[in-house]
mmCIF file of the N, C-alpha and C atoms, coordinates in Angstrom:
data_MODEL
# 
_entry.id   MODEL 
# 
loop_
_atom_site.group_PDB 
_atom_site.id 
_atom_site.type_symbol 
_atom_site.label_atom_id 
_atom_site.label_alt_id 
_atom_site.label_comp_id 
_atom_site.label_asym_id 
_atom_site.label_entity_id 
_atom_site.label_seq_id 
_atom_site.pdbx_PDB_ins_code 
_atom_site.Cartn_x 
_atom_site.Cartn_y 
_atom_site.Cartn_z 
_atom_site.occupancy 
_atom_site.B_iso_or_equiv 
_atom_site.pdbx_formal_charge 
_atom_site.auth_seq_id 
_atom_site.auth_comp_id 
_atom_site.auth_asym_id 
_atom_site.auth_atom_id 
_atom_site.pdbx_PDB_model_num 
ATOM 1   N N  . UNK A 1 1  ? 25.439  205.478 26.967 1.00 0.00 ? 1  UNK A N  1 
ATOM 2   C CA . UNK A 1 1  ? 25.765  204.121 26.560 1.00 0.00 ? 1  UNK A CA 1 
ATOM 3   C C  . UNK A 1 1  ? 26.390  204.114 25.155 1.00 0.00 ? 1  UNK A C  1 
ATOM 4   N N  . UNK A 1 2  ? 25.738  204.872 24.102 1.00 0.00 ? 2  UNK A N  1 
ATOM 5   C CA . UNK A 1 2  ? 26.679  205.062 22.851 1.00 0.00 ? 2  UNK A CA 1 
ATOM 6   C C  . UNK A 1 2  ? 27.800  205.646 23.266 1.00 0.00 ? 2  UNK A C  1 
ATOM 7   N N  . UNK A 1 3  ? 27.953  206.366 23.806 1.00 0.00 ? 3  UNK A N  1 
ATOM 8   C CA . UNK A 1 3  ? 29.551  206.789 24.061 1.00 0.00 ? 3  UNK A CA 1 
ATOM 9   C C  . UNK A 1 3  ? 30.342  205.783 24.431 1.00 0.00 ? 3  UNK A C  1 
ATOM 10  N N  . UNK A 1 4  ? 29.743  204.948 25.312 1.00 0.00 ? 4  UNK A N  1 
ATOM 11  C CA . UNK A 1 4  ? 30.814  204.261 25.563 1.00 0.00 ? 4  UNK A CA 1 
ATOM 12  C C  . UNK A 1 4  ? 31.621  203.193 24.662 1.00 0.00 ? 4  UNK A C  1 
ATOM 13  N N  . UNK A 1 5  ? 30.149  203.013 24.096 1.00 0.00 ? 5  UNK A N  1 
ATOM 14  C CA . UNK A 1 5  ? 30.090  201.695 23.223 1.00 0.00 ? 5  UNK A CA 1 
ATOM 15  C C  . UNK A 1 5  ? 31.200  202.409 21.912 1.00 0.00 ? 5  UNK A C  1 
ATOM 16  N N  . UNK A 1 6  ? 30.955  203.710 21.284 1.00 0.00 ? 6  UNK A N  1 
ATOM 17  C CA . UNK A 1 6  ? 31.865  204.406 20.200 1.00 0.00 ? 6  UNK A CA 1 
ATOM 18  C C  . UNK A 1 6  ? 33.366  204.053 20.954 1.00 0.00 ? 6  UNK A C  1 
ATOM 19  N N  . UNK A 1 7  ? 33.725  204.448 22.409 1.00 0.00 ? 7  UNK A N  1 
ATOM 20  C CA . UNK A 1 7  ? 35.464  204.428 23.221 1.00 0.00 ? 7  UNK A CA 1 
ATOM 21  C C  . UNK A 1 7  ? 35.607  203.130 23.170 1.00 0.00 ? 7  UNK A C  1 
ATOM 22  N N  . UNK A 1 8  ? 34.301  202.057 22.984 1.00 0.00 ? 8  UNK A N  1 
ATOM 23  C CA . UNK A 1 8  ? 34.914  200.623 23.173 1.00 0.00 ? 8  UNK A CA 1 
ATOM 24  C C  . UNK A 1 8  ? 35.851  200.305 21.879 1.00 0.00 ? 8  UNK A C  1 
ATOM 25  N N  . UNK A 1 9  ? 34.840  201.027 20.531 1.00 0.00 ? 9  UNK A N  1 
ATOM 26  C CA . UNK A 1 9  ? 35.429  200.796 19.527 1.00 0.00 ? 9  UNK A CA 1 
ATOM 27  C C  . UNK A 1 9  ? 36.538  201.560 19.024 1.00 0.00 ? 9  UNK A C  1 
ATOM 28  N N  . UNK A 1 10 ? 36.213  202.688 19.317 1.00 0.00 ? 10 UNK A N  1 
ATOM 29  C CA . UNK A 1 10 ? 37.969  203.626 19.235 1.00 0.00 ? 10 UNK A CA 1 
ATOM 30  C C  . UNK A 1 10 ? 39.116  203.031 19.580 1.00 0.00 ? 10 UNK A C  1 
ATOM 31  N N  . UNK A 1 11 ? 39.003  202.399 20.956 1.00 0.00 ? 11 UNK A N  1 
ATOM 32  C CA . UNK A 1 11 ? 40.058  201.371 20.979 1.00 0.00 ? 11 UNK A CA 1 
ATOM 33  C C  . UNK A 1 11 ? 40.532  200.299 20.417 1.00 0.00 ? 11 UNK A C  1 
ATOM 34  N N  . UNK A 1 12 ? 39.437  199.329 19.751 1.00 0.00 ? 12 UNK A N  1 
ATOM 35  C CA . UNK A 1 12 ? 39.964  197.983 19.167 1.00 0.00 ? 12 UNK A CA 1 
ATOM 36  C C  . UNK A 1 12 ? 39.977  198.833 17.538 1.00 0.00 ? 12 UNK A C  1 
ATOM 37  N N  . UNK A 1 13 ? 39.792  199.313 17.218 1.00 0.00 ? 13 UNK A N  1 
ATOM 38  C CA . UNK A 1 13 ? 39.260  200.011 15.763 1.00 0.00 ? 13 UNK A CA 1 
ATOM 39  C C  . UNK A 1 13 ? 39.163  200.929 15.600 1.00 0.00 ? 13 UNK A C  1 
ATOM 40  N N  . UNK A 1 14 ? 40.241  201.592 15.558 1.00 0.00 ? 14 UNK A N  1 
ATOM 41  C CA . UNK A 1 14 ? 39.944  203.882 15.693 1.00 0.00 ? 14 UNK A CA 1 
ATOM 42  C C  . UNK A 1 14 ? 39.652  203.561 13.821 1.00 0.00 ? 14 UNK A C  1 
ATOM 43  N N  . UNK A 1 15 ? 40.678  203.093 13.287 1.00 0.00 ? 15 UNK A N  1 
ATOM 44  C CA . UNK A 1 15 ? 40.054  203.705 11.719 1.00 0.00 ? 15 UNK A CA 1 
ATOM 45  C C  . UNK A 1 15 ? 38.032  203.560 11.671 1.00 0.00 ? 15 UNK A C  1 
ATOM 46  N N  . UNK A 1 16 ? 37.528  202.300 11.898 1.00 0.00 ? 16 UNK A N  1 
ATOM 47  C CA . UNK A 1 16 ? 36.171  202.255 12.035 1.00 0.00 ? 16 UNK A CA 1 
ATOM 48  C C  . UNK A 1 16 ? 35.435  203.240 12.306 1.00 0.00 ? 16 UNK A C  1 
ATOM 49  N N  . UNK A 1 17 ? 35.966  203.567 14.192 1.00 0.00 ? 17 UNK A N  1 
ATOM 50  C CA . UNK A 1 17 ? 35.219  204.668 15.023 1.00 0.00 ? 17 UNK A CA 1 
ATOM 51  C C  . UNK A 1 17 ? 35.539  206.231 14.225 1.00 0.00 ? 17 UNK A C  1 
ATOM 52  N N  . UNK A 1 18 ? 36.236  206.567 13.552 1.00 0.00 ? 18 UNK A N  1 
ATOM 53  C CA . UNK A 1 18 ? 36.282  207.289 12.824 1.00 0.00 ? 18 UNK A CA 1 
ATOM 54  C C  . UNK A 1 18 ? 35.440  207.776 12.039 1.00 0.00 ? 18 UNK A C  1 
ATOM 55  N N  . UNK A 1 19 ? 35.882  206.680 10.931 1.00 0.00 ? 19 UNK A N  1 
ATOM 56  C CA . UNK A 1 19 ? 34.339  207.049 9.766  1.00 0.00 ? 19 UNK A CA 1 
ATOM 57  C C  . UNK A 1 19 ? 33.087  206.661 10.327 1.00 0.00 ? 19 UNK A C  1 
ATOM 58  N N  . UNK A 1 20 ? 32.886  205.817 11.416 1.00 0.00 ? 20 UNK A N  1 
ATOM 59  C CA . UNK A 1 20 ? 31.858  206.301 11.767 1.00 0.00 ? 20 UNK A CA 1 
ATOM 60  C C  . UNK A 1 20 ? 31.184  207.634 12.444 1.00 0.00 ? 20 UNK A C  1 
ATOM 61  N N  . UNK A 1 21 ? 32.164  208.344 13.319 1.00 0.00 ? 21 UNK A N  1 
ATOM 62  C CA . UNK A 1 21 ? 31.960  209.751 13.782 1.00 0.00 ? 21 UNK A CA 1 
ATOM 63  C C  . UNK A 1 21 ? 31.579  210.834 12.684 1.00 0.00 ? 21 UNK A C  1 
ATOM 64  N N  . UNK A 1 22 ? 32.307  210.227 11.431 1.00 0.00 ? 22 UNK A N  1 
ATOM 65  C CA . UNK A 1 22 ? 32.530  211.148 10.217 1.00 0.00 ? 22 UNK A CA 1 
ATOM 66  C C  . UNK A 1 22 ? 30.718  211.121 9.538  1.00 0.00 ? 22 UNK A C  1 
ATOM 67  N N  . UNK A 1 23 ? 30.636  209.662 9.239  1.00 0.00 ? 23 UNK A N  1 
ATOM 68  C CA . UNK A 1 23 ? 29.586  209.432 8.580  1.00 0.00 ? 23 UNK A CA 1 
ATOM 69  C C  . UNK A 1 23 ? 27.755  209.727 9.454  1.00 0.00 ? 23 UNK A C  1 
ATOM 70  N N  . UNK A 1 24 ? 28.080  209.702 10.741 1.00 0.00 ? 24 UNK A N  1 
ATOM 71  C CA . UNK A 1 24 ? 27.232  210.158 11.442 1.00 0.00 ? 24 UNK A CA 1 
ATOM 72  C C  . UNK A 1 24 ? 26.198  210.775 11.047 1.00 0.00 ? 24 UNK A C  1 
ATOM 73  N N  . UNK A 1 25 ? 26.661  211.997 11.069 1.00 0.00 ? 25 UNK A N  1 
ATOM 74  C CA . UNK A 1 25 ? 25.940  213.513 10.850 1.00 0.00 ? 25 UNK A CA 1 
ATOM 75  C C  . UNK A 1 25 ? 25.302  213.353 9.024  1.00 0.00 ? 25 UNK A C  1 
ATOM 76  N N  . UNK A 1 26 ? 26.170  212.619 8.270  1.00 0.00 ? 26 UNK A N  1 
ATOM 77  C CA . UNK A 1 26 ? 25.628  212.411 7.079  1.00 0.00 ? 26 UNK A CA 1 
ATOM 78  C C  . UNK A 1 26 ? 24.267  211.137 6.882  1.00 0.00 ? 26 UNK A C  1 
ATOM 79  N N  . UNK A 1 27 ? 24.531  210.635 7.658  1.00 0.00 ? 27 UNK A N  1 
ATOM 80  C CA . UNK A 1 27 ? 23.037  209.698 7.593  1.00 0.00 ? 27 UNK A CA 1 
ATOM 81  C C  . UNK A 1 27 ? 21.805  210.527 8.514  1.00 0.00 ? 27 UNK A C  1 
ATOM 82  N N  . UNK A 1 28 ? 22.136  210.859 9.413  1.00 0.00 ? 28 UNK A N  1 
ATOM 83  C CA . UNK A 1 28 ? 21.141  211.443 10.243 1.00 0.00 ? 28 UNK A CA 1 
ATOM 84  C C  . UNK A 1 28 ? 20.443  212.627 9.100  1.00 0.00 ? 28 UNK A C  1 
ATOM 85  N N  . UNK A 1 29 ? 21.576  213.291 8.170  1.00 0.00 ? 29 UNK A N  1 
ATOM 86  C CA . UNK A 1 29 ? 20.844  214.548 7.496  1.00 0.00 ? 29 UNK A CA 1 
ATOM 87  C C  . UNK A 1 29 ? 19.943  213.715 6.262  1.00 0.00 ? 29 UNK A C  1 
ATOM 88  N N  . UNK A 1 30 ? 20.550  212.254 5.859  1.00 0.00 ? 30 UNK A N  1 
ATOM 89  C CA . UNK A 1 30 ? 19.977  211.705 5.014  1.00 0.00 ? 30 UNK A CA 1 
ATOM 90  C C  . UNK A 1 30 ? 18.316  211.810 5.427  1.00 0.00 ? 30 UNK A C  1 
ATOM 91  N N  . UNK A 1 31 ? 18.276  211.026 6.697  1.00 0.00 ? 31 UNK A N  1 
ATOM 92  C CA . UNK A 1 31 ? 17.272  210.677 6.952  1.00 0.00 ? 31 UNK A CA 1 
ATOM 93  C C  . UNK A 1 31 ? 16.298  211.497 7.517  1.00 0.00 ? 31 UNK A C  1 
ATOM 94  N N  . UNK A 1 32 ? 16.564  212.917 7.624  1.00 0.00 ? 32 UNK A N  1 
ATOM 95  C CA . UNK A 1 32 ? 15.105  213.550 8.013  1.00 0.00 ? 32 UNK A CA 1 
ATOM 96  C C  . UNK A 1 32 ? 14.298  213.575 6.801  1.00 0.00 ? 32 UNK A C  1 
ATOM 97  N N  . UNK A 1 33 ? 14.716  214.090 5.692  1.00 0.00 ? 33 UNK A N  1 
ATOM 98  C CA . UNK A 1 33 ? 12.952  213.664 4.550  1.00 0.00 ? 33 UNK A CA 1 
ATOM 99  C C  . UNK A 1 33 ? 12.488  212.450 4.487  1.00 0.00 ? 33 UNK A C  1 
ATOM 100 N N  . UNK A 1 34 ? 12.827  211.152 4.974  1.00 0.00 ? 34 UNK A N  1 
ATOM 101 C CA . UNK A 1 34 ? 11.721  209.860 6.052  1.00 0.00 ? 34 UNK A CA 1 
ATOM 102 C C  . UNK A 1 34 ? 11.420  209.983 6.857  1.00 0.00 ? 34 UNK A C  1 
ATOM 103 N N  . UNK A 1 35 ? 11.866  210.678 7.583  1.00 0.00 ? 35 UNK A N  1 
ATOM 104 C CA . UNK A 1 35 ? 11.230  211.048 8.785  1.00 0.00 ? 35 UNK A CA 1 
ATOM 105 C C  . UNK A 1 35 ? 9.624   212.197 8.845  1.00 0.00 ? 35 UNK A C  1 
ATOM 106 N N  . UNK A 1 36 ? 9.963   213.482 7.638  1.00 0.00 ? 36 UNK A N  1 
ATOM 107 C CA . UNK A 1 36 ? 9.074   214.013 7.580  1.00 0.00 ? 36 UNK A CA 1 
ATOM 108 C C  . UNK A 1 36 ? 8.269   213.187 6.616  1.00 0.00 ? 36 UNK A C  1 
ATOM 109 N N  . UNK A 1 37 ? 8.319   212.452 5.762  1.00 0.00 ? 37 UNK A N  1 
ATOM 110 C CA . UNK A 1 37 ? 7.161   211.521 4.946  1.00 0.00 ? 37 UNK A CA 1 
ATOM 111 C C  . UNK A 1 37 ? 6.650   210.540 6.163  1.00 0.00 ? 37 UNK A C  1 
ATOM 112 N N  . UNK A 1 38 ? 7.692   209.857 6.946  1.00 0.00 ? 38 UNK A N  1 
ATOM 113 C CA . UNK A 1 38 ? 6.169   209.441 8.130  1.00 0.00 ? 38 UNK A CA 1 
ATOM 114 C C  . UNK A 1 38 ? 5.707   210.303 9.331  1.00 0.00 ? 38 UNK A C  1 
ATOM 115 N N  . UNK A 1 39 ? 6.212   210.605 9.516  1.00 0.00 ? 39 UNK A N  1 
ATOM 116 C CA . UNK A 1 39 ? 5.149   212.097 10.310 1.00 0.00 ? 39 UNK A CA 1 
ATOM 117 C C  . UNK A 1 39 ? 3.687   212.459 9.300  1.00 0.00 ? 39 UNK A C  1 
ATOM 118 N N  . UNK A 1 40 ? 4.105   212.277 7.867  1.00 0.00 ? 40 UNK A N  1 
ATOM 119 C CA . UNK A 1 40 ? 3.106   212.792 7.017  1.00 0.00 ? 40 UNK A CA 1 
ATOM 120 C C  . UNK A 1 40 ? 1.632   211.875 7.003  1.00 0.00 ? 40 UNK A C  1 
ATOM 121 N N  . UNK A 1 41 ? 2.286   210.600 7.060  1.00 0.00 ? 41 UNK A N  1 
ATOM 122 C CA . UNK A 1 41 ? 1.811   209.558 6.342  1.00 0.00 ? 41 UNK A CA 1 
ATOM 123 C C  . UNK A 1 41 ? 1.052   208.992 8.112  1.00 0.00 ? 41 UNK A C  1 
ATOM 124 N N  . UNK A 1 42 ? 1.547   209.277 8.583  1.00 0.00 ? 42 UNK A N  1 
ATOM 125 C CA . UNK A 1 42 ? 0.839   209.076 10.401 1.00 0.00 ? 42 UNK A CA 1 
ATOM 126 C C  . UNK A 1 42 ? -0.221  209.868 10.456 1.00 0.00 ? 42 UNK A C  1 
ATOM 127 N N  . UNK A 1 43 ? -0.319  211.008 10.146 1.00 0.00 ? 43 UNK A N  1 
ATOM 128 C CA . UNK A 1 43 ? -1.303  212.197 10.008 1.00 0.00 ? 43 UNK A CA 1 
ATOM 129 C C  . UNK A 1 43 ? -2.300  211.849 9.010  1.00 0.00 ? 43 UNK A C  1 
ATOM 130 N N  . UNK A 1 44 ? -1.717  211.546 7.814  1.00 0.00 ? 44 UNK A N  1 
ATOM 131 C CA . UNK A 1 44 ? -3.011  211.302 7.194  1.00 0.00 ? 44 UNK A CA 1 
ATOM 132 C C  . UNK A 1 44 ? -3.872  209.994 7.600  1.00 0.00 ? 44 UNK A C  1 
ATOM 133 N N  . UNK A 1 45 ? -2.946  208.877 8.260  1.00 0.00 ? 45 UNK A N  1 
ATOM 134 C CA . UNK A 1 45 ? -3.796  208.062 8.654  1.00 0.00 ? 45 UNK A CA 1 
ATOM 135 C C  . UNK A 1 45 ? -4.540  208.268 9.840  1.00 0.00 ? 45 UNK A C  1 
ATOM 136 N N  . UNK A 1 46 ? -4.444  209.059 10.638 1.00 0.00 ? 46 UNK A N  1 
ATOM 137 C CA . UNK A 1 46 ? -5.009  209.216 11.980 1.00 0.00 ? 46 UNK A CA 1 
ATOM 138 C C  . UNK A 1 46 ? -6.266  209.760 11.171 1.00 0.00 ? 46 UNK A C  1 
ATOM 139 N N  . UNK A 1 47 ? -5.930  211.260 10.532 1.00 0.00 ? 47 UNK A N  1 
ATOM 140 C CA . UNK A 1 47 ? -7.033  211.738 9.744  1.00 0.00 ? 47 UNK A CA 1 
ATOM 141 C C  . UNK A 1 47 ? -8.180  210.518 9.301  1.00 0.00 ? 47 UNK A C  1 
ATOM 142 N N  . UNK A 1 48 ? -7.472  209.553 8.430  1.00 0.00 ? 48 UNK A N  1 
ATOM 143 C CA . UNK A 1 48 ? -8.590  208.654 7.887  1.00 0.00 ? 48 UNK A CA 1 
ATOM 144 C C  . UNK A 1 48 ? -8.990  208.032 8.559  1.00 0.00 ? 48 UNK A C  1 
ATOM 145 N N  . UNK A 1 49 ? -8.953  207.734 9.769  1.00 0.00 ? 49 UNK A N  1 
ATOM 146 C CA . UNK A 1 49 ? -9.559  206.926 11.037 1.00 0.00 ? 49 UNK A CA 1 
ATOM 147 C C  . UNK A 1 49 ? -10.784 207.651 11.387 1.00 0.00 ? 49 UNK A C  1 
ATOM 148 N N  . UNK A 1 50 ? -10.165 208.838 12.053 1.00 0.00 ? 50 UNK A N  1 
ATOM 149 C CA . UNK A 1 50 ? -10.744 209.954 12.154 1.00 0.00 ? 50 UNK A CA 1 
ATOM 150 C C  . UNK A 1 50 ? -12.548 209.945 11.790 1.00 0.00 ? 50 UNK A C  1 
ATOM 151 N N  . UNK A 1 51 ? -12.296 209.845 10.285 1.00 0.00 ? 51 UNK A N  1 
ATOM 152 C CA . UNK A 1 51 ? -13.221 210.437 8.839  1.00 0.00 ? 51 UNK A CA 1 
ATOM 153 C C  . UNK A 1 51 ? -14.345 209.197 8.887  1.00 0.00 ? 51 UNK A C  1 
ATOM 154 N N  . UNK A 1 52 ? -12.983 208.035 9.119  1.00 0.00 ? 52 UNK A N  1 
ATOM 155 C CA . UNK A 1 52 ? -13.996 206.850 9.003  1.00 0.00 ? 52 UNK A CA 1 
ATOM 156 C C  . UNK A 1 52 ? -14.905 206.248 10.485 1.00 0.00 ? 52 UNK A C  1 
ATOM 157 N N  . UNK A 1 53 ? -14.580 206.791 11.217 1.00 0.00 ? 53 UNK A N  1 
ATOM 158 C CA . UNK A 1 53 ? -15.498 206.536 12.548 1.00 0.00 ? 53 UNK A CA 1 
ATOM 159 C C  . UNK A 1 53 ? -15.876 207.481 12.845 1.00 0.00 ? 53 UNK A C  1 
ATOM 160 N N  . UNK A 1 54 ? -16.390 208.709 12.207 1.00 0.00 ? 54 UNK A N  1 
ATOM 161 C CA . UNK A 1 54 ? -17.135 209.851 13.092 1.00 0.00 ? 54 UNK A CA 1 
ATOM 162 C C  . UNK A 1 54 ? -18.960 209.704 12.463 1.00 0.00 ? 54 UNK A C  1 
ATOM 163 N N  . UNK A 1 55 ? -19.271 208.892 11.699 1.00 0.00 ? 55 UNK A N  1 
ATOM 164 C CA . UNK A 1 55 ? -20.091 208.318 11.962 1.00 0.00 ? 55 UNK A CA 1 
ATOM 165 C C  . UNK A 1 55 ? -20.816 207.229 12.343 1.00 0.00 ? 55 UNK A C  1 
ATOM 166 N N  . UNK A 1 56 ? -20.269 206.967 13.238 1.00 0.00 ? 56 UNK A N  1 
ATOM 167 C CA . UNK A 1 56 ? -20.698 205.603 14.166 1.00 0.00 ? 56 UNK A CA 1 
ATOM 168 C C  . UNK A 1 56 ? -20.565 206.223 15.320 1.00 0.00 ? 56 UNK A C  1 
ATOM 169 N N  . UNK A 1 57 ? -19.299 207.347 15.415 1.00 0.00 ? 57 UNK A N  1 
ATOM 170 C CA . UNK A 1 57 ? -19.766 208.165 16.987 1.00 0.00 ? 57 UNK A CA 1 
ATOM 171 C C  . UNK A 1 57 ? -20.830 209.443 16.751 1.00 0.00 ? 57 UNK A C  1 
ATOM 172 N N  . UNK A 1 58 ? -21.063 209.920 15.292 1.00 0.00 ? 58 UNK A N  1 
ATOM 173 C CA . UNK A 1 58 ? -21.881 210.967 15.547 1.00 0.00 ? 58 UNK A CA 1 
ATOM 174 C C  . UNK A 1 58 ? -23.516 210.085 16.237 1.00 0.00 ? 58 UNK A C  1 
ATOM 175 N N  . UNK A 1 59 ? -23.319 208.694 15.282 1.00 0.00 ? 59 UNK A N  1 
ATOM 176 C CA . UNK A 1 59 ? -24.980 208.068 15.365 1.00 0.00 ? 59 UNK A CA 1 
ATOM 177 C C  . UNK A 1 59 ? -24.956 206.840 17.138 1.00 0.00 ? 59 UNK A C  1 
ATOM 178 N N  . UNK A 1 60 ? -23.834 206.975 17.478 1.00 0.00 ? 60 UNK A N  1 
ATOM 179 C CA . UNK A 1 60 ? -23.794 205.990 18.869 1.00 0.00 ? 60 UNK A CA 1 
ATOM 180 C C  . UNK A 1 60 ? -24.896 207.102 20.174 1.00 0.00 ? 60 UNK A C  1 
ATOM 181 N N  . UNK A 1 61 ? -24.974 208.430 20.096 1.00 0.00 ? 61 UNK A N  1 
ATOM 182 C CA . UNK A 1 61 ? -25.401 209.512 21.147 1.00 0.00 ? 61 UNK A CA 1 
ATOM 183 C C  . UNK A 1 61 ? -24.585 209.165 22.360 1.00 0.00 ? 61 UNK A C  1 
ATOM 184 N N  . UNK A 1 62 ? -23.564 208.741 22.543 1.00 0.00 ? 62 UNK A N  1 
ATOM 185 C CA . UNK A 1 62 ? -23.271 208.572 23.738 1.00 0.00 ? 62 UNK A CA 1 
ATOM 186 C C  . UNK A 1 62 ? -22.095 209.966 23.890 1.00 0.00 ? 62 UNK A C  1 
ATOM 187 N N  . UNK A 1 63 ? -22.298 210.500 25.093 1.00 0.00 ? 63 UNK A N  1 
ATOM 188 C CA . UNK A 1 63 ? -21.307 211.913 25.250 1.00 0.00 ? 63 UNK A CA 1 
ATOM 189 C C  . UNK A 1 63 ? -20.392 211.551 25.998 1.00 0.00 ? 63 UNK A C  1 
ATOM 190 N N  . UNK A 1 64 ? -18.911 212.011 25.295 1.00 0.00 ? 64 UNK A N  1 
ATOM 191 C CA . UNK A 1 64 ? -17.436 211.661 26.062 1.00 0.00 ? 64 UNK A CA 1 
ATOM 192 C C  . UNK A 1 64 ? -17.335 212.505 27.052 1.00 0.00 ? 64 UNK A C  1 
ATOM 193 N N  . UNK A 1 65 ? -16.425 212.145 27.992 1.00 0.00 ? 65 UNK A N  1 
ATOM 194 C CA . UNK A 1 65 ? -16.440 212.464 29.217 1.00 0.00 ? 65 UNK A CA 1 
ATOM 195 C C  . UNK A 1 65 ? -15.249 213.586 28.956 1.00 0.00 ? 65 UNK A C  1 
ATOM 196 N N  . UNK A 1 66 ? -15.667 214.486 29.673 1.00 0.00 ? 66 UNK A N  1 
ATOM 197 C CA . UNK A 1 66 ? -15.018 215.893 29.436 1.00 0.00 ? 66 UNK A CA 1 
ATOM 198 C C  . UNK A 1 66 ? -13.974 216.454 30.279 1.00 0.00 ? 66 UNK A C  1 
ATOM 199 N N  . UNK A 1 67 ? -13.177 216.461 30.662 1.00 0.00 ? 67 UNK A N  1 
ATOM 200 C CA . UNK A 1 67 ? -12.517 216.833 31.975 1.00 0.00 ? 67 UNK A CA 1 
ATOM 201 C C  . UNK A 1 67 ? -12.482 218.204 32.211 1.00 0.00 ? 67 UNK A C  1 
ATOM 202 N N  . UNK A 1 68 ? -13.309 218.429 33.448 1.00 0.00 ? 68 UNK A N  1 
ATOM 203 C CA . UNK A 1 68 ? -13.329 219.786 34.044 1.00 0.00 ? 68 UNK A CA 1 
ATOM 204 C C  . UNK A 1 68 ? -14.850 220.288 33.640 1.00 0.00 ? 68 UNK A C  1 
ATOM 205 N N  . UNK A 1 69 ? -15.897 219.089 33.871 1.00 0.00 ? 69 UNK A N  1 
ATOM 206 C CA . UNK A 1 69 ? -17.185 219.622 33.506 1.00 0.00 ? 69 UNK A CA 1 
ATOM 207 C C  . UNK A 1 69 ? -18.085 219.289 34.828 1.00 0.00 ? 69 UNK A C  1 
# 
């Protein structure tokens, strides 16, 4: 569907579809160190979830269901 949508614009607008083909690859490289800060920042929050409810499941005694037991 982007392809097509880029040939829709190549046609009414090649200078546009251009720098955009051009500029592409330069935002995408922009944007992997945001990408690895939320990957980071997902992790540490799962972690703190984690940290903050493992005592209410250590003190609940109820045992999760295991698959393959």
């Amino acid at each position: 569907m982007k392809f097509l949508l880029w040939l829709l614009l190549l046609v009414f607008c090649w200078p546009l579809a251009l720098l955009a083909l051009v500029l592409y690859p330069i935002v995408w490289l922009i944007s992997i160190p945001f990408r690895i800060v939320g990957i980071t920042f997902e992790a540490l929050f799962a972690f703190l979830k984690t940290l903050l409810f493992l005592p209410s499941r250590v003190l609940s005694g109820k045992e999760r269901a295991v698959p393959g037991r």
